[in-house]
Backbone atoms as SQL, in Angstrom:
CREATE TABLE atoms (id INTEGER PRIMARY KEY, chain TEXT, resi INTEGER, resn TEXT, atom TEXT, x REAL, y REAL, z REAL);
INSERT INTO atoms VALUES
  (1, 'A', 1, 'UNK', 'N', -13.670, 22.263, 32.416),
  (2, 'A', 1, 'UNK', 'CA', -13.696, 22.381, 30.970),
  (3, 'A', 1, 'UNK', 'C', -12.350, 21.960, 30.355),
  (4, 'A', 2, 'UNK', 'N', -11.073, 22.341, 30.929),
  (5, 'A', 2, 'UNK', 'CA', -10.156, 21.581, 30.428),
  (6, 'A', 2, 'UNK', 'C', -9.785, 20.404, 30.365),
  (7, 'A', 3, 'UNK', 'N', -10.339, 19.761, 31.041),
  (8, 'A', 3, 'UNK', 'CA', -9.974, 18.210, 31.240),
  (9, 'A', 3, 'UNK', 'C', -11.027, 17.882, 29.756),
  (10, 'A', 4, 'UNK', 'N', -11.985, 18.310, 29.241),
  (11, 'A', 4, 'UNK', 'CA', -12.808, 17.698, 27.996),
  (12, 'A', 4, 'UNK', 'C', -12.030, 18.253, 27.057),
  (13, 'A', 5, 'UNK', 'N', -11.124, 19.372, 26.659),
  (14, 'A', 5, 'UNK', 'CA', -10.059, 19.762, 25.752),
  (15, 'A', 5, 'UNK', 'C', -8.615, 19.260, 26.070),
  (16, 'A', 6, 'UNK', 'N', -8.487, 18.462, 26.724),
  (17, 'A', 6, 'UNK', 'CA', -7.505, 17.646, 26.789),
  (18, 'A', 6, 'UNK', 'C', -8.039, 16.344, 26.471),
  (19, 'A', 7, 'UNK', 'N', -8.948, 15.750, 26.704),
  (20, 'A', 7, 'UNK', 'CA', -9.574, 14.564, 26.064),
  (21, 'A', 7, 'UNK', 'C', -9.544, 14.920, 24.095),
  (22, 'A', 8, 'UNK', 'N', -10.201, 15.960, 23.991),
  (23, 'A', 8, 'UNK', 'CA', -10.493, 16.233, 22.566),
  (24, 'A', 8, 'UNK', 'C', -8.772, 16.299, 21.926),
  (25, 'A', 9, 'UNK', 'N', -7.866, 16.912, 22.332),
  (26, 'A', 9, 'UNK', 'CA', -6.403, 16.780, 21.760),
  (27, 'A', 9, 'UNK', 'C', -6.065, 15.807, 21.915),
  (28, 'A', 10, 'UNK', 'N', -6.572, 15.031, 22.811),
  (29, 'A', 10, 'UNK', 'CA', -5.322, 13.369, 22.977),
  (30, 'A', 10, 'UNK', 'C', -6.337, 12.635, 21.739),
  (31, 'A', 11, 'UNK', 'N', -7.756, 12.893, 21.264),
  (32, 'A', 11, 'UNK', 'CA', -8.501, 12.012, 20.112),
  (33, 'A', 11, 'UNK', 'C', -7.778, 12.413, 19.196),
  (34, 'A', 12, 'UNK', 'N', -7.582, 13.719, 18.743),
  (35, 'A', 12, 'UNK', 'CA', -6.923, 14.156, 17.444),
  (36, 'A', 12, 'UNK', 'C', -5.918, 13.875, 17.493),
  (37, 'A', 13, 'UNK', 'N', -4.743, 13.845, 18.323),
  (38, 'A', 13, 'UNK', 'CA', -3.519, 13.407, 17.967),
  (39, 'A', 13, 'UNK', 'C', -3.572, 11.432, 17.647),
  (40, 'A', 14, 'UNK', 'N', -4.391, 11.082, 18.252),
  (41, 'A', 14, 'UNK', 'CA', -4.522, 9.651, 18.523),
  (42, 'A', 14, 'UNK', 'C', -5.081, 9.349, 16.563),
  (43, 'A', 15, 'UNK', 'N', -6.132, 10.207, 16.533),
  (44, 'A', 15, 'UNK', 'CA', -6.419, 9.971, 15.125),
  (45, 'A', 15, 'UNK', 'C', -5.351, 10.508, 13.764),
  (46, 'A', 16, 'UNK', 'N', -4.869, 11.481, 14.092),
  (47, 'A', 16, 'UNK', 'CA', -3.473, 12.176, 13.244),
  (48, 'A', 16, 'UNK', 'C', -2.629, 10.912, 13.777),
  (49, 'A', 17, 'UNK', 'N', -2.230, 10.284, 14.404),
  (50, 'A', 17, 'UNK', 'CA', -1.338, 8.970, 14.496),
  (51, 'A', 17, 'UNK', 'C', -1.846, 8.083, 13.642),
  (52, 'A', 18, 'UNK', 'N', -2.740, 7.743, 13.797),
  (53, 'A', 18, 'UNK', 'CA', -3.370, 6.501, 13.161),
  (54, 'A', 18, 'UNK', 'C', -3.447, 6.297, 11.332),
  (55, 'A', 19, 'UNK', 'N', -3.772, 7.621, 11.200),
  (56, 'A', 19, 'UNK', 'CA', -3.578, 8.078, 9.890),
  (57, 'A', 19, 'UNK', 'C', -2.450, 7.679, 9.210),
  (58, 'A', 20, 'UNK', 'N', -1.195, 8.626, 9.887),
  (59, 'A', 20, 'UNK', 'CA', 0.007, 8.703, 9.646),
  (60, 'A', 20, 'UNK', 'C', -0.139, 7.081, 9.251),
  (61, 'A', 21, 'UNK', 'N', 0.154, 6.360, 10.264),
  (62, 'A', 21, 'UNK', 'CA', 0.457, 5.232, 10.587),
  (63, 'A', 21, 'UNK', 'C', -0.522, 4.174, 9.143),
  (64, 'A', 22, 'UNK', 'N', -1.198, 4.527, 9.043),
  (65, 'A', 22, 'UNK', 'CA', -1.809, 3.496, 7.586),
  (66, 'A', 22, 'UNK', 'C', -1.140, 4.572, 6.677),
  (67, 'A', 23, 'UNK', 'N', -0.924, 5.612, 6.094),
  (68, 'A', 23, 'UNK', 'CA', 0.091, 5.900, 4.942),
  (69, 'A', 23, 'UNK', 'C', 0.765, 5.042, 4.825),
  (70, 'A', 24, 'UNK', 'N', 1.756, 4.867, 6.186),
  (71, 'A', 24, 'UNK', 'CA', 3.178, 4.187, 5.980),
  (72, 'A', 24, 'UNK', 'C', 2.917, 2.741, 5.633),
  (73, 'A', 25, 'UNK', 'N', 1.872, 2.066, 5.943),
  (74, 'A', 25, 'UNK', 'CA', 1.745, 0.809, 5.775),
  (75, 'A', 25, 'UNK', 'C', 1.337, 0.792, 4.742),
  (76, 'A', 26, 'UNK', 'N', 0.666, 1.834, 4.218),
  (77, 'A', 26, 'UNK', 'CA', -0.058, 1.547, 2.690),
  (78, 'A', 26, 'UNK', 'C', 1.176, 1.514, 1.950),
  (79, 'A', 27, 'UNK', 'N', 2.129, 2.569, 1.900),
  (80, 'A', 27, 'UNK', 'CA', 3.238, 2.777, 0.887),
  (81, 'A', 27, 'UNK', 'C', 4.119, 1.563, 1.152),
  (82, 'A', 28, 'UNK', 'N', 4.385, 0.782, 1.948),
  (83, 'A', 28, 'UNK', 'CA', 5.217, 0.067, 2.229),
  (84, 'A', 28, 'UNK', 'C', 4.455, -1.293, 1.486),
  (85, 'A', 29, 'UNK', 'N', 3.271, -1.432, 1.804),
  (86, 'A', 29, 'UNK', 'CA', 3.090, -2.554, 1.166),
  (87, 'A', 29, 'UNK', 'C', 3.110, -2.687, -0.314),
  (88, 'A', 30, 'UNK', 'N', 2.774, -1.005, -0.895),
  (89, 'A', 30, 'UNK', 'CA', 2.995, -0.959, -2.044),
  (90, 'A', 30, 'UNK', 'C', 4.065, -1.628, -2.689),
  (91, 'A', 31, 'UNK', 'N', 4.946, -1.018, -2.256),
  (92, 'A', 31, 'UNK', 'CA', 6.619, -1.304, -2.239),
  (93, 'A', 31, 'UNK', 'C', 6.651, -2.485, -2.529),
  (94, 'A', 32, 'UNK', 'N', 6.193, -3.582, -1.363),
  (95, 'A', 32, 'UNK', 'CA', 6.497, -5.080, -1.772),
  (96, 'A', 32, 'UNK', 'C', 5.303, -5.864, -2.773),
  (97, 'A', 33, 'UNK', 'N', 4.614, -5.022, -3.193),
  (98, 'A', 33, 'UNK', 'CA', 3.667, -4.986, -4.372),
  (99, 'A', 33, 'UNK', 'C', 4.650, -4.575, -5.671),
  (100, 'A', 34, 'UNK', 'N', 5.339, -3.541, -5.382),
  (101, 'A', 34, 'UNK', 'CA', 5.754, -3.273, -6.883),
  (102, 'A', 34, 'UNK', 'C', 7.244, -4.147, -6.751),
  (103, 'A', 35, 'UNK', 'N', 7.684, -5.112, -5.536),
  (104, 'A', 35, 'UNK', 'CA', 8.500, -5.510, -5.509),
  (105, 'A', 35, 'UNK', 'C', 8.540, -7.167, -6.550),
  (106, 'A', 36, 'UNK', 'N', 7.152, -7.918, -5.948),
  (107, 'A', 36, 'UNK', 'CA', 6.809, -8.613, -6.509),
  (108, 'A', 36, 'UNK', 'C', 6.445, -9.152, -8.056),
  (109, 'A', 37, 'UNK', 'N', 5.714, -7.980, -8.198),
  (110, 'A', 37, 'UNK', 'CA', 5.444, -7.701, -9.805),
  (111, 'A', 37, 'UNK', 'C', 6.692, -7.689, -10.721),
  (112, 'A', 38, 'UNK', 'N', 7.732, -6.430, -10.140),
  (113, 'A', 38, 'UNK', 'CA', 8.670, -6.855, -10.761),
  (114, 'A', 38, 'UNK', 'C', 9.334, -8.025, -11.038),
  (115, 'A', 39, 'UNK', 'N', 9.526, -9.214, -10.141),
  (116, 'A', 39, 'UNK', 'CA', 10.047, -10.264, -10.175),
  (117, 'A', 39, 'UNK', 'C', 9.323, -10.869, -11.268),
  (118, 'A', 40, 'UNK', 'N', 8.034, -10.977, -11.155),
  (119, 'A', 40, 'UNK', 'CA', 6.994, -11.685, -12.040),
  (120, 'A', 40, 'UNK', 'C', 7.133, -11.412, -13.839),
  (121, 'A', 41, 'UNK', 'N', 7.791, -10.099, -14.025),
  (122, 'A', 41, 'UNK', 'CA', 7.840, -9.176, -14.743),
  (123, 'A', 41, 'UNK', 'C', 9.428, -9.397, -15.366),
  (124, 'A', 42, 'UNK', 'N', 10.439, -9.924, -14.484),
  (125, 'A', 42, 'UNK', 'CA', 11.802, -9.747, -14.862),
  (126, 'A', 42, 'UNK', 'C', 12.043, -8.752, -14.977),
  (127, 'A', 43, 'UNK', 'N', 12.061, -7.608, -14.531),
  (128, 'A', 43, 'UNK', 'CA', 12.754, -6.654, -14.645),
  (129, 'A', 43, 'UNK', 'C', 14.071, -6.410, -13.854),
  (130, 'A', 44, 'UNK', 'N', 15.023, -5.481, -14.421),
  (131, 'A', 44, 'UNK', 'CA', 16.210, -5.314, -13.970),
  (132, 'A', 44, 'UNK', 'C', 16.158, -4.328, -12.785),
  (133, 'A', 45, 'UNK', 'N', 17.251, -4.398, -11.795),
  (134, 'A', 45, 'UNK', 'CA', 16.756, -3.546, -10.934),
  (135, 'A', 45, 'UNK', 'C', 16.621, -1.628, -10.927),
  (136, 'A', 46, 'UNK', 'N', 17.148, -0.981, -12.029),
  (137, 'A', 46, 'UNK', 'CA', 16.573, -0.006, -12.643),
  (138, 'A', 46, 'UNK', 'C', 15.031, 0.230, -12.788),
  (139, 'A', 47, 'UNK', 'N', 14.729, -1.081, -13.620),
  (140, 'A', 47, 'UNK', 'CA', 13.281, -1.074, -14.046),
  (141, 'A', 47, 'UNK', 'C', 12.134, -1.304, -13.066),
  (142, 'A', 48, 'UNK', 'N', 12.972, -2.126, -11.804),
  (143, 'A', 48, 'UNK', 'CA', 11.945, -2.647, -10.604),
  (144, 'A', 48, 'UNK', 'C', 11.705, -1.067, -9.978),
  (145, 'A', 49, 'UNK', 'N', 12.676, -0.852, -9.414),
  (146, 'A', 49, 'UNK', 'CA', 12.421, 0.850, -8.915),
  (147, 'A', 49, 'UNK', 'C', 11.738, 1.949, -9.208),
  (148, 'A', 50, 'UNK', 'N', 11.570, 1.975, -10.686),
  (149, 'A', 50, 'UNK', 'CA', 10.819, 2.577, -11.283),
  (150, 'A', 50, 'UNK', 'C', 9.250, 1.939, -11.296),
  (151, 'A', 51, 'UNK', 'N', 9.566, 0.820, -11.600),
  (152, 'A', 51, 'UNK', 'CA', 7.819, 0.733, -11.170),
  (153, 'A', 51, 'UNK', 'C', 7.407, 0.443, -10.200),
  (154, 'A', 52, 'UNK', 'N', 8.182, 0.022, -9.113),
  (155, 'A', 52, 'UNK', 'CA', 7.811, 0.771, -7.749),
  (156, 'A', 52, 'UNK', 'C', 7.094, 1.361, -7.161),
  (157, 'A', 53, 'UNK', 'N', 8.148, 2.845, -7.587),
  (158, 'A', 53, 'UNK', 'CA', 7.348, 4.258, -7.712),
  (159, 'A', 53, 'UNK', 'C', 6.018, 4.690, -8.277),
  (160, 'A', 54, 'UNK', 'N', 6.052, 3.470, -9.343),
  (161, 'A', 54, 'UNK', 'CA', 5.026, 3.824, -9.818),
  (162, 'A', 54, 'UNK', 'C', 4.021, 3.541, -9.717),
  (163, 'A', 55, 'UNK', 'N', 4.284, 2.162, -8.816),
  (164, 'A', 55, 'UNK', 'CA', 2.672, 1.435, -7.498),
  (165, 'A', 55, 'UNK', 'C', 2.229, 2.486, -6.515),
  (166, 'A', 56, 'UNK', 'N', 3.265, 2.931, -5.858),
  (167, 'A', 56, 'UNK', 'CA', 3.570, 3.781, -5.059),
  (168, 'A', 56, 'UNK', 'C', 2.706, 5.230, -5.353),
  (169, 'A', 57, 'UNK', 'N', 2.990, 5.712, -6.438),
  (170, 'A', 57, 'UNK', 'CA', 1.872, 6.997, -7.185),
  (171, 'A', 57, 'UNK', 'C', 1.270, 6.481, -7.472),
  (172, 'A', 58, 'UNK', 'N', 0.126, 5.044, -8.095),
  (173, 'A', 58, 'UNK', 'CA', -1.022, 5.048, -8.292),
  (174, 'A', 58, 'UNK', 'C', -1.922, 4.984, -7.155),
  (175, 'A', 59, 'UNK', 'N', -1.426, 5.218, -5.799),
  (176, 'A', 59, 'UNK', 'CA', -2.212, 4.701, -4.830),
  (177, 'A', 59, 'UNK', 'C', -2.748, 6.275, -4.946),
  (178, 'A', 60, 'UNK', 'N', -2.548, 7.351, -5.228),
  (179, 'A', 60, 'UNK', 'CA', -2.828, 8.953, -4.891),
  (180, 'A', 60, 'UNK', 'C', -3.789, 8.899, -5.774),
  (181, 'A', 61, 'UNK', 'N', -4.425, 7.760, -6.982),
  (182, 'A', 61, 'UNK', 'CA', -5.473, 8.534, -8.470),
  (183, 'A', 61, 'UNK', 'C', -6.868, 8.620, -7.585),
  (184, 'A', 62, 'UNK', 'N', -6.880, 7.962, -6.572),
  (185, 'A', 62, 'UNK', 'CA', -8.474, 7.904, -5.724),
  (186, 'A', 62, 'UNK', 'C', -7.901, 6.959, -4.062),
  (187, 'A', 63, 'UNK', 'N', -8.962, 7.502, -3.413),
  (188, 'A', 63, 'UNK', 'CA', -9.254, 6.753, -1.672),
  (189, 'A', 63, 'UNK', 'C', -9.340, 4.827, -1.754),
  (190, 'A', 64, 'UNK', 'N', -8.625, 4.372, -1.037),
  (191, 'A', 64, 'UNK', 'CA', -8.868, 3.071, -1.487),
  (192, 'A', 64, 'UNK', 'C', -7.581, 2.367, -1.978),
  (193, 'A', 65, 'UNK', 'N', -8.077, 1.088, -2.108),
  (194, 'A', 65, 'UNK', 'CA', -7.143, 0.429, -2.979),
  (195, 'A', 65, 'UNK', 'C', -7.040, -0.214, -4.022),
  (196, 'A', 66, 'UNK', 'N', -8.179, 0.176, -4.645),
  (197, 'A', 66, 'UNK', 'CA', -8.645, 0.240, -6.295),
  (198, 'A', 66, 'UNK', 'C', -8.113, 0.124, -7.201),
  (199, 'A', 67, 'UNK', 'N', -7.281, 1.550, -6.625),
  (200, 'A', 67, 'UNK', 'CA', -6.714, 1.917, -7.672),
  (201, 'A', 67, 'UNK', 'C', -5.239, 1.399, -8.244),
  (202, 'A', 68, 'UNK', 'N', -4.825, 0.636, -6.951),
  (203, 'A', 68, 'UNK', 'CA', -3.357, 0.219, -7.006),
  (204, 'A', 68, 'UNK', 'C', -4.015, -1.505, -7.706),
  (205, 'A', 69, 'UNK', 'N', -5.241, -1.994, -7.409),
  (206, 'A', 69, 'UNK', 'CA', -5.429, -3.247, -7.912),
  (207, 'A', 69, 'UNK', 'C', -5.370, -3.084, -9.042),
  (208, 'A', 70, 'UNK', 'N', -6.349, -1.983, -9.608),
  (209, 'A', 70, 'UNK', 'CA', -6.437, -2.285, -11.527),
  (210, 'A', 70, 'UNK', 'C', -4.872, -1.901, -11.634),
  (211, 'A', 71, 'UNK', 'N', -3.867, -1.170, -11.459),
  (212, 'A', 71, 'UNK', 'CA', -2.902, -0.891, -12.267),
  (213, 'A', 71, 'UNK', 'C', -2.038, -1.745, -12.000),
  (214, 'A', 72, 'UNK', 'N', -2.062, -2.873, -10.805),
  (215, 'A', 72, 'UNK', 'CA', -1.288, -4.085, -11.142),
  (216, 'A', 72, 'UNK', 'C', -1.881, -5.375, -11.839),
  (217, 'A', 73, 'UNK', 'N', -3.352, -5.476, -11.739),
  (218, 'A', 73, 'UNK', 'CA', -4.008, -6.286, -12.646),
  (219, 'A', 73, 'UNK', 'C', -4.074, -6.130, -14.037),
  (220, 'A', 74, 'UNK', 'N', -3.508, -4.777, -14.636),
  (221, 'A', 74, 'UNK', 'CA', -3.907, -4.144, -15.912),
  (222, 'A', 74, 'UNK', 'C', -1.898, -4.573, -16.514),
  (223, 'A', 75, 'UNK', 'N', -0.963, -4.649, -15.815),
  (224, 'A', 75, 'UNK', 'CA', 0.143, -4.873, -15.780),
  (225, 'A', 75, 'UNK', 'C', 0.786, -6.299, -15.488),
  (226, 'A', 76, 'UNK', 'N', 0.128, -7.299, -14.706),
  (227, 'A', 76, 'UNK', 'CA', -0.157, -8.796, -15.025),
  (228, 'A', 76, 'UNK', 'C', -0.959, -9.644, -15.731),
  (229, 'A', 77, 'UNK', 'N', -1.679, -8.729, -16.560),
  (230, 'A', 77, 'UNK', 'CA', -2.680, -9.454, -17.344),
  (231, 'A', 77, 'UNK', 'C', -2.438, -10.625, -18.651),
  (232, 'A', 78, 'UNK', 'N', -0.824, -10.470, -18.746),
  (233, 'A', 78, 'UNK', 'CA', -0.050, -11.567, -19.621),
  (234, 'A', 78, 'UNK', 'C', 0.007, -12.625, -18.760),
  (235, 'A', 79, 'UNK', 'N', 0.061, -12.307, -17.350),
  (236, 'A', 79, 'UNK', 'CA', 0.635, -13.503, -16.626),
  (237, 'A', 79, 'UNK', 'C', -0.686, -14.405, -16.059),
  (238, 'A', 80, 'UNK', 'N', -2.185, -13.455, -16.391),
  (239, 'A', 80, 'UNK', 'CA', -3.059, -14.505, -16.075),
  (240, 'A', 80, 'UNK', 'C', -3.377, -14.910, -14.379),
  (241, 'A', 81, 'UNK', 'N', -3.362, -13.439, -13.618),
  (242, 'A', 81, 'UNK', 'CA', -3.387, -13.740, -11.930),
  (243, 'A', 81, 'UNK', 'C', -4.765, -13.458, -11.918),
  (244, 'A', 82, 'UNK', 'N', -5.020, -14.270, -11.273),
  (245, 'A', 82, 'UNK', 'CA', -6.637, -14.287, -11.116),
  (246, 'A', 82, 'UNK', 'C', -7.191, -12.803, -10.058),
  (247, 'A', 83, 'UNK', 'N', -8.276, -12.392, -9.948),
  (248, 'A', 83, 'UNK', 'CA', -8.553, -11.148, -9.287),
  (249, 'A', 83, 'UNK', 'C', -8.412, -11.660, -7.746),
  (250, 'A', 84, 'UNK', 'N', -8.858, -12.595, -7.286),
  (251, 'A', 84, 'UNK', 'CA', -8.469, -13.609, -6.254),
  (252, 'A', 84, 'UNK', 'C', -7.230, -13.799, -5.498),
  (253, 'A', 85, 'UNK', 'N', -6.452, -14.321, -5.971),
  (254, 'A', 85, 'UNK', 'CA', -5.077, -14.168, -6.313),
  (255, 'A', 85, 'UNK', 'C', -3.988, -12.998, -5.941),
  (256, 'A', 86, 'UNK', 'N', -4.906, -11.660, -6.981),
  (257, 'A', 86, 'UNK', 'CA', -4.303, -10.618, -6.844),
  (258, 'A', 86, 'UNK', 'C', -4.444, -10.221, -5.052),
  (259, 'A', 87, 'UNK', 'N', -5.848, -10.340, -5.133),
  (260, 'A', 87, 'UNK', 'CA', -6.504, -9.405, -3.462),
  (261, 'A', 87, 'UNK', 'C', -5.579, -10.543, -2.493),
  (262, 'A', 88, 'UNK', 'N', -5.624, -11.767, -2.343),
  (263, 'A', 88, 'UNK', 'CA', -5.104, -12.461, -1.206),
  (264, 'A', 88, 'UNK', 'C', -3.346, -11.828, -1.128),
  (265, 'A', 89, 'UNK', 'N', -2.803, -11.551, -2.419),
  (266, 'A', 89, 'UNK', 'CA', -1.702, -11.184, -2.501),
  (267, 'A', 89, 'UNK', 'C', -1.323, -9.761, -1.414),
  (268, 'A', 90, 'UNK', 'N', -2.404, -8.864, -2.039),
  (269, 'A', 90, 'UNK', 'CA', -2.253, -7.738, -1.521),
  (270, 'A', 90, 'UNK', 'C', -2.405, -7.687, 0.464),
  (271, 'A', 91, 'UNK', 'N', -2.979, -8.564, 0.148),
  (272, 'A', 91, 'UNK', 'CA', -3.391, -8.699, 1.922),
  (273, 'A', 91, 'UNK', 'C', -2.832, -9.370, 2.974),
  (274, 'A', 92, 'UNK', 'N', -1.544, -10.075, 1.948),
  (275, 'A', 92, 'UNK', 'CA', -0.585, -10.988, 3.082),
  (276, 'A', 92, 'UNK', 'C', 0.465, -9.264, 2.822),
  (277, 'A', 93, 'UNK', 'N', 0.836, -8.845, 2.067),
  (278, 'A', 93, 'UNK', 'CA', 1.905, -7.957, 1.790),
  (279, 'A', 93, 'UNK', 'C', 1.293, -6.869, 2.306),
  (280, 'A', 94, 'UNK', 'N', -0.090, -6.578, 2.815),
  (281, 'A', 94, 'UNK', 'CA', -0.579, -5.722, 4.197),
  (282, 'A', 94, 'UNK', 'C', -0.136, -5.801, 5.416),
  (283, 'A', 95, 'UNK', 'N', -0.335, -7.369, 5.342),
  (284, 'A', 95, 'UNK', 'CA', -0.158, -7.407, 7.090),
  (285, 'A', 95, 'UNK', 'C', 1.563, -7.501, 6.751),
  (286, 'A', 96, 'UNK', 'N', 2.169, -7.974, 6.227),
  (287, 'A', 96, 'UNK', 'CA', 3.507, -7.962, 6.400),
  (288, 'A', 96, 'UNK', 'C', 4.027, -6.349, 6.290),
  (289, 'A', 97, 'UNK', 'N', 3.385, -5.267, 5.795),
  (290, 'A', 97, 'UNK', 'CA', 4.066, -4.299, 6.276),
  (291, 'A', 97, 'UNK', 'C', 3.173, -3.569, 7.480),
  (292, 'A', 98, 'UNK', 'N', 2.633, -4.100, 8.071),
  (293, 'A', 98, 'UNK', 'CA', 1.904, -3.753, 9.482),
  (294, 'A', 98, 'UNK', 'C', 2.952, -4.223, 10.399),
  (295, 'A', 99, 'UNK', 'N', 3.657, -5.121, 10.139),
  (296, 'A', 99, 'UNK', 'CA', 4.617, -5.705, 11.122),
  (297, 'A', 99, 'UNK', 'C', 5.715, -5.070, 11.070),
  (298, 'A', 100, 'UNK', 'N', 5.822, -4.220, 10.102),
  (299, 'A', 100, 'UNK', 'CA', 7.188, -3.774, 9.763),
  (300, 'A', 100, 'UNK', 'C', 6.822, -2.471, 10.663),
  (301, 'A', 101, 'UNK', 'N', 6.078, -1.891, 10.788),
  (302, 'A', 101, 'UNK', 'CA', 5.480, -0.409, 12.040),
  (303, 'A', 101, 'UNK', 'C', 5.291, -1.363, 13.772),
  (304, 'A', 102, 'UNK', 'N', 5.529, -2.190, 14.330),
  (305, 'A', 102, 'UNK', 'CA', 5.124, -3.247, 15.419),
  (306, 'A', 102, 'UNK', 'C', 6.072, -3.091, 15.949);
C-alpha cells in the first residue's frame, strides 16, 4: 500500500510543480507584454512599470488569458493591432518566457 501513496505524492507534487511553474511563465510573459506595450505607448520608465503591474493584475480578473488580451487590446486600440497580431504576439512572448524557466 505504500508504494501507491508514494506514487500518489510524487503526482501531487509533480502537479503543484507544474502549476507553480505556468504562474511564473504566465507573469513573466506578462511582463514582456506590459514591456512591449509600453514601448508602443512611449511611456517613461515610471509609467512602463506601472503598467506592467498592471498587465500583471489583470491576469487575476478570470482563468485564462482573456483577460490580459482585452486589457491590452482595449489599451492599443489607437494603435490599430489587429486581434491576430495581438494573439501571435502573446505567444512568441510565451514561449520566450518558457525559456526563461529551461
Amino acid at each position: 500500500m505504500s508504494s501507491f501513496e508514494d506514487r500518489k505524492k510524487s503526482f501531487e507534487k509533480k502537479f503543484a510543480h507544474d502549476q507553480e511553474l505556468q504562474f511564473k511563465v504566465s507573469a513573466r510573459r506578462n511582463k514582456y507584454l506590459g514591456e512591449w506595450v509600453s514601448q508602443m505607448l512611449n511611456f517613461n520608465p515610471d509609467q512602463q512599470k506601472e503598467y506592467i503591474q498592471s498587465v500583471i493584475k489583470a491576469d487575476f480578473a478570470e482563468a485564462g488569458d482573456q483577460d490580459v488580451f482585452r486589457k491590452i487590446k482595449e489599451d492599443l486600440k489607437e494603435k490599430n493591432v489587429s486581434d491576430e497580431d495581438l494573439r501571435k504576439k502573446m505567444d512568441e512572448l510565451n514561449e520566450k518566457a518558457k525559456t526563461d524557466f529551461n
